[in-house]
Backbone bond lengths (Angstrom), bond angles and torsions (degrees), N, CA, C in turn:
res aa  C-N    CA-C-N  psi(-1)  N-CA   C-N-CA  omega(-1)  CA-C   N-CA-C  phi
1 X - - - 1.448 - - 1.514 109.50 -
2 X 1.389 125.02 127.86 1.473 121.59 166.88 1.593 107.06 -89.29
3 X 1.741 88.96 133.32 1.217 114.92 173.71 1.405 120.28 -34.25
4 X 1.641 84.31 -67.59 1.582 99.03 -175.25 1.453 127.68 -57.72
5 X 1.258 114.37 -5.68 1.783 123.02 -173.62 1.763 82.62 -95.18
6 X 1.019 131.87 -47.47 1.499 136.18 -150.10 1.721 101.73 -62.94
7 X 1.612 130.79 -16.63 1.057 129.64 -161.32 1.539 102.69 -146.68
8 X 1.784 114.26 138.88 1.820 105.43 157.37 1.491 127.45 -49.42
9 X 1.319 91.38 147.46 1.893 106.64 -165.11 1.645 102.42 -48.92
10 X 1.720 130.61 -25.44 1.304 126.53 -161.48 1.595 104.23 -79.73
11 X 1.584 99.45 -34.44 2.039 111.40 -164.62 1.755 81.84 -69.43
12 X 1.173 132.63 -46.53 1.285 140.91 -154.13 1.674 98.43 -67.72
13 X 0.831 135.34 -73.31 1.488 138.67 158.87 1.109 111.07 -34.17
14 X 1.294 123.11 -53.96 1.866 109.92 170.71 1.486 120.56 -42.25
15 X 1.529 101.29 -63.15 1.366 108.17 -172.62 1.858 108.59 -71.13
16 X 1.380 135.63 -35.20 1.278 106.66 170.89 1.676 115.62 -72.83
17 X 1.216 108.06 -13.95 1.633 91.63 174.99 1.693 112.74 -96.60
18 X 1.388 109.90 8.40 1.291 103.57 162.55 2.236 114.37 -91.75
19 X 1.414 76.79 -19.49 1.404 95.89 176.68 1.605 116.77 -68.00
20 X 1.381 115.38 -44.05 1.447 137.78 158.57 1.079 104.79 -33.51
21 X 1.697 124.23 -83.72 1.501 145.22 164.77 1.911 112.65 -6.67
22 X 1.594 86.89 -63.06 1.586 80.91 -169.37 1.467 114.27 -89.72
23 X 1.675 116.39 -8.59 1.402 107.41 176.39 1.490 100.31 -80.84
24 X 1.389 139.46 -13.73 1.183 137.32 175.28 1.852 111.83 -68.76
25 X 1.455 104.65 -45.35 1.295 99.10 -175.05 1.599 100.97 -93.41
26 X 0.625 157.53 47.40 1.476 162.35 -132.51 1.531 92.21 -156.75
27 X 1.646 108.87 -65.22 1.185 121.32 170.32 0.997 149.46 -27.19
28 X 0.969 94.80 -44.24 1.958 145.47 -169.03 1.418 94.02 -89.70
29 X 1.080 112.78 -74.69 2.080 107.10 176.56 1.707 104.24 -44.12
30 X 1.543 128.01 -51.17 1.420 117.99 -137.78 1.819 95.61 -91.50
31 X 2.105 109.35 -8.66 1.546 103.09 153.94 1.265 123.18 -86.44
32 X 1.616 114.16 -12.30 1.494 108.25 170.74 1.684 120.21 -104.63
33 X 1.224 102.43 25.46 1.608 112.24 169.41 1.344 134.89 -51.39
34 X 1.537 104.14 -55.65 1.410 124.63 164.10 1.483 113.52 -60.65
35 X 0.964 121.93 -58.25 1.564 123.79 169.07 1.343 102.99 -31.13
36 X 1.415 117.29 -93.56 1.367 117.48 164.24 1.058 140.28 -15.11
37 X 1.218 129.39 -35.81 1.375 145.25 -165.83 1.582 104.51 -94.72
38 X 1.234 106.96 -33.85 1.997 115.94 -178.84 1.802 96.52 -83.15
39 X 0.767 123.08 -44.18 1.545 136.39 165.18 1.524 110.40 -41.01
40 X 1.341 101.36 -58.17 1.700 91.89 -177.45 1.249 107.96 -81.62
41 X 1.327 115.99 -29.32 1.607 99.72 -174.74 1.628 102.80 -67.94
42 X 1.325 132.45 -45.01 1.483 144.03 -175.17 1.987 100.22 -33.85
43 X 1.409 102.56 -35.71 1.383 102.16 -165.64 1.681 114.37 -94.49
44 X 1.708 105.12 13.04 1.009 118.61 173.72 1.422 119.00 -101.06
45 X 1.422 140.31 157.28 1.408 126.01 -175.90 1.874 86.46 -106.53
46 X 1.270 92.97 118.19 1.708 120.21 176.31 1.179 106.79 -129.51
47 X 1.580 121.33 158.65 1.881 116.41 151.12 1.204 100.69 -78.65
48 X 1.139 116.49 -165.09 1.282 148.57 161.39 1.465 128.81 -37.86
49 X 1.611 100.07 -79.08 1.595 107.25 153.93 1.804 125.44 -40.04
50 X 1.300 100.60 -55.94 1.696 113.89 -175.55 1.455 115.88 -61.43
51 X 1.569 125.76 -30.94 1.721 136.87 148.70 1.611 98.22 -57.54
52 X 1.428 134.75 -52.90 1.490 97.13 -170.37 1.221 124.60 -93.40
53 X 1.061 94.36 -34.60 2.006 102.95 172.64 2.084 93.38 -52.19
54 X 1.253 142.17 -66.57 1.171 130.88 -176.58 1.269 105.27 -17.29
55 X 1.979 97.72 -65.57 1.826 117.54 -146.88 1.762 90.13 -67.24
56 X 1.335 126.17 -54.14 1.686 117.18 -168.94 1.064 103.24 -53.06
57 X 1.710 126.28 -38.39 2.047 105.22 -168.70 1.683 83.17 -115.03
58 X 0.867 155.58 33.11 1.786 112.89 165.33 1.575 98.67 -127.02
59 X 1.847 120.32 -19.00 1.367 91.91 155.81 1.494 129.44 -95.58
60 X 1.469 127.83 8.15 1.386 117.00 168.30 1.556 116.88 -46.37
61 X 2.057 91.22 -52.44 1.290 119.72 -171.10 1.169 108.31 -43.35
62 X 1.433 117.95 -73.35 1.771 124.85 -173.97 1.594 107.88 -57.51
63 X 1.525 131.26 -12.62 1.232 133.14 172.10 1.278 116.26 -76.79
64 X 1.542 116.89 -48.19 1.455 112.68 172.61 1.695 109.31 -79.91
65 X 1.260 129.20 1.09 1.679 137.59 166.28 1.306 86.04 -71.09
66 X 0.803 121.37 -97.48 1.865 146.92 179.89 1.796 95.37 -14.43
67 X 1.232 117.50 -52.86 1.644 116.31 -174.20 1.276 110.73 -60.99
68 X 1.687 108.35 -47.03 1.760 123.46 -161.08 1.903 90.23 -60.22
69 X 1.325 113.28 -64.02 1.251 125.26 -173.72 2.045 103.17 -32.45
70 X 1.258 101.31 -64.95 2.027 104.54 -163.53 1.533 83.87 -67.49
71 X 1.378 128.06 -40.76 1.749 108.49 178.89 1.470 132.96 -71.39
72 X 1.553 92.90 1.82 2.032 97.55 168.73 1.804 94.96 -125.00
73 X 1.161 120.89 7.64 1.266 129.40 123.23 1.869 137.43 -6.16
74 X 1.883 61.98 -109.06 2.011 102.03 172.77 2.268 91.49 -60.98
75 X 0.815 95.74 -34.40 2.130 87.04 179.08 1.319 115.89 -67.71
76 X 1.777 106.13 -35.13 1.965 94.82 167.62 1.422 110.97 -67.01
77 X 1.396 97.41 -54.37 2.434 101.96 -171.47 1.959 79.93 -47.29
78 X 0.556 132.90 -27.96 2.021 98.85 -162.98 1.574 75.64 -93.09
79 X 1.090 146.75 -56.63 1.274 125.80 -147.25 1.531 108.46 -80.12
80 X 1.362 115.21 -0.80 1.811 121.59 -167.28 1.659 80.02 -102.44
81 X 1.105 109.73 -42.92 1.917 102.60 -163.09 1.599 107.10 -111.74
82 X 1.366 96.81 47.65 1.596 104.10 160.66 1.795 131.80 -96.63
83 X 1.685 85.56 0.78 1.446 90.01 167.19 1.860 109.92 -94.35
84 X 1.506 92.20 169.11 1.580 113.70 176.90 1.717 117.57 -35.39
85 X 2.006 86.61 -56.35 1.884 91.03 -174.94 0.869 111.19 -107.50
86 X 1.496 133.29 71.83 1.352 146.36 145.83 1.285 126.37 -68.98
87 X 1.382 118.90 131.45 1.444 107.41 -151.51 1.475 100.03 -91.10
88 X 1.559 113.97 2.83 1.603 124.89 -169.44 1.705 100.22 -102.73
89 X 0.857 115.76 -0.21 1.412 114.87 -175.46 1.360 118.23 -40.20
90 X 1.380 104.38 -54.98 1.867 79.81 179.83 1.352 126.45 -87.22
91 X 1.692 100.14 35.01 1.821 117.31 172.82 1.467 94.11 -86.38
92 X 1.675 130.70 -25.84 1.576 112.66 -123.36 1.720 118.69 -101.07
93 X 1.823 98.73 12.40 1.510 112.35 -173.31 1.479 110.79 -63.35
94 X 1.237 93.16 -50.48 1.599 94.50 176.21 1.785 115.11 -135.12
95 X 1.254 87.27 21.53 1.744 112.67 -172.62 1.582 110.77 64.72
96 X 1.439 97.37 -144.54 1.270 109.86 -159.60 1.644 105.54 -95.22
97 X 1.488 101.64 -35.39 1.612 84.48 -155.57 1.664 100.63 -71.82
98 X 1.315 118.74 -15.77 2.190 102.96 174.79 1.308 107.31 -69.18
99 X 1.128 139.17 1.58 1.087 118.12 -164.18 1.610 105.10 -122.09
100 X 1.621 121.21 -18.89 1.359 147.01 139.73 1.319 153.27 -35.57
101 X 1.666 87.98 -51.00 1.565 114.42 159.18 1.632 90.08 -88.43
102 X 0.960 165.95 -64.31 1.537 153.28 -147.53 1.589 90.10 -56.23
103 X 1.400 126.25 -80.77 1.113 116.70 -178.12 1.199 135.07 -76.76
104 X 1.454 130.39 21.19 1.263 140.59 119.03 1.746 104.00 -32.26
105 X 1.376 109.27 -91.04 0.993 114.78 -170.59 1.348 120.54 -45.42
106 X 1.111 152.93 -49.02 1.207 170.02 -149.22 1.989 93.04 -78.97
107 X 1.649 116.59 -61.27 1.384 105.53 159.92 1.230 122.48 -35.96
108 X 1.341 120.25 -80.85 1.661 137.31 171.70 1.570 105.27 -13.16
109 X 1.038 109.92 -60.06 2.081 119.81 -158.66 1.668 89.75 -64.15
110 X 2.080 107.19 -51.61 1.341 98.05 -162.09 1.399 110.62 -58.31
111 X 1.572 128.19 -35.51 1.189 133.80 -135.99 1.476 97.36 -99.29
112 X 1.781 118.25 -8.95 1.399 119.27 -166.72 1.938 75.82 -94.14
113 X 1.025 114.31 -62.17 1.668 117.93 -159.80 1.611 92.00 -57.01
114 X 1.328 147.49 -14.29 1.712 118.04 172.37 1.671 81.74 -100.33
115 X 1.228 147.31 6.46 1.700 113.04 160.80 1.226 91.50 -98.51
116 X 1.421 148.01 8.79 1.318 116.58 161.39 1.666 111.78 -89.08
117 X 1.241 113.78 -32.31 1.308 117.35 -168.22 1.932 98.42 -96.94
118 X 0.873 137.56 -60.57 1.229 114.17 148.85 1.369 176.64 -22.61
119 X 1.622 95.07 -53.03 1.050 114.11 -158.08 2.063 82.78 -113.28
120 X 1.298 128.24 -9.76 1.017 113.76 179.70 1.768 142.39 -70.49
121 X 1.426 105.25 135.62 1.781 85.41 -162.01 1.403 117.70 -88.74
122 X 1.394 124.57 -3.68 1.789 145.25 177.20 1.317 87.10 83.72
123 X 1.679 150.74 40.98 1.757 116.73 150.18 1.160 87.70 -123.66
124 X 0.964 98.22 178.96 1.539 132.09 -157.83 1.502 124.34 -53.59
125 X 0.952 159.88 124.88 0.936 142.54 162.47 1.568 142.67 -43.81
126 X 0.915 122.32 154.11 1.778 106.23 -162.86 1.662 94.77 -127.98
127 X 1.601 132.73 145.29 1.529 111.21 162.70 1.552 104.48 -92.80
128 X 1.561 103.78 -149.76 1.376 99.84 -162.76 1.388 118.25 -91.33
């Protein structure tokens, strides 16, 4: 059954551009994951070992959770904007989320490269 026949052309535009919306910020969380994820553990009382062994397996895990999720995502927007007059159409080659996660990423890199060159104080570094 297509989606898009199942509903008026206006609900149809709502929902892929609400769909847009969240594969964009979706994005945005699954480049600031790791961040996050060293953060929460930091606010935990761990040794040494017990912060990295966490950080190597529990954020891959929640990263590929976090991926599976925007990739059944990006499967409704193609299946919401599989009709003709979609106002997302020239999203729908490979949809939304490649083009989302690129600029996800592309923020992330910029925003890591002005806290290095910026935001840096010249001592030393400390671990956790």
């Amino acid at each position: 059954m297509n989606v898009a026949a199942a509903k008026p052309a206006w609900t149809n535009r709502i929902i892929e551009w609400l769909l847009v919306i969240l594969i964009f910020a979706g994005s945005l969380v699954l480049v600031a994951m790791p961040l996050a994820w060293l953060w929460l553990l930091s606010q935990l009382d761990l040794t040494a070992t017990e912060f990295y062994l966490s950080a190597l397996l529990g954020c891959p895990i929640a990263i590929a959770i976090w991926a599976f999720l925007l990739i059944r995502l990006n499967a409704l927007h193609l299946a919401v904007t599989s009709g003709a007059a979609s106002s997302t159409a020239w999203l729908r080659r490979g949809g939304v989320l490649e083009g989302s996660v690129t600029v996800a990423v592309l923020i992330g890199v910029v925003l890591l490269a002005a806290w290095l060159v910026l935001g840096s104080s010249g001592g030393p570094a400390l671990g956790p």
